[in-house]
C-alpha positions in Angstrom: -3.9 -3.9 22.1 -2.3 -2.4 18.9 -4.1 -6.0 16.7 -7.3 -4.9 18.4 -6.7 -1.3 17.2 -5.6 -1.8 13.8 -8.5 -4.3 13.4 -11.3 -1.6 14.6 -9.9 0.7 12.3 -9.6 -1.5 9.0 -13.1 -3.1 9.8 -14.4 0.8 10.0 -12.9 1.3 6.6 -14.7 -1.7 5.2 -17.6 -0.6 6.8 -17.7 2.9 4.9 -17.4 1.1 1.6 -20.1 -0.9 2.3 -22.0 1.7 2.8 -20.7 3.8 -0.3 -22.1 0.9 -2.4 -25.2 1.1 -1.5 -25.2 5.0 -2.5 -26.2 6.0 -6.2 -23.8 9.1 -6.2 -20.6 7.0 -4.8 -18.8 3.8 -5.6 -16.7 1.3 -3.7 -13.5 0.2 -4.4 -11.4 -2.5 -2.9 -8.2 0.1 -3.4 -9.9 2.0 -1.0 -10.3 -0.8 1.6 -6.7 -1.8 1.2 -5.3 2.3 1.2 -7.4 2.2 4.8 -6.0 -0.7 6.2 -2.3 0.1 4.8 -3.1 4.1 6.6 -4.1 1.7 9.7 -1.2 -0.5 9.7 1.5 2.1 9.1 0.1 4.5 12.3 0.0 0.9 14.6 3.5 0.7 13.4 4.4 4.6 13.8 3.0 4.4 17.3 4.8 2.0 18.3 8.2 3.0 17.2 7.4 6.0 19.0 6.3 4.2 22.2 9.3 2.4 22.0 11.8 5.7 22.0 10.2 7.6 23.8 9.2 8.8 27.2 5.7 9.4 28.3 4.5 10.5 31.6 1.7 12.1 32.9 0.7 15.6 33.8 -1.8 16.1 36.3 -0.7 19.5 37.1 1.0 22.5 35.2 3.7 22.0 37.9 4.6 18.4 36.6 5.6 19.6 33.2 9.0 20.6 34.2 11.5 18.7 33.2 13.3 16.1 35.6 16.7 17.2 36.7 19.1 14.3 36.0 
């Protein structure tokens, strides 16, 4: 799920410098693809580190927040 992520959001990068190339007042840059998909990479990575450490649950009432007794 992260590969399809991170490939969504690089492809999206490329996208908008296509599309700054075909503007007169804006240039692309390949620096900028590769700054995007480096951005992309390192929050796939960050996320899951995070996922990996950390405990998620979910909340479907104010009630639920309280922490578990252990």
């Amino acid at each position: 799920m992260l590969t399809i992520v991170f490939c969504v959001v690089a492809a999206y990068g490329v996208g908008i410098e296509l599309l700054q190339s075909t503007l007169t007042a804006r240039t692309a840059a390949y620096d900028d693809v590769f700054t995007n998909a480096s951005g992309a990479g390192l929050a796939v990575i960050g996320w899951r580190l995070l996922t990996r450490y950390v405990g998620f649950y979910r909340a479907r009432h104010m009630a639920d927040l309280q922490a578990p007794v252990e």
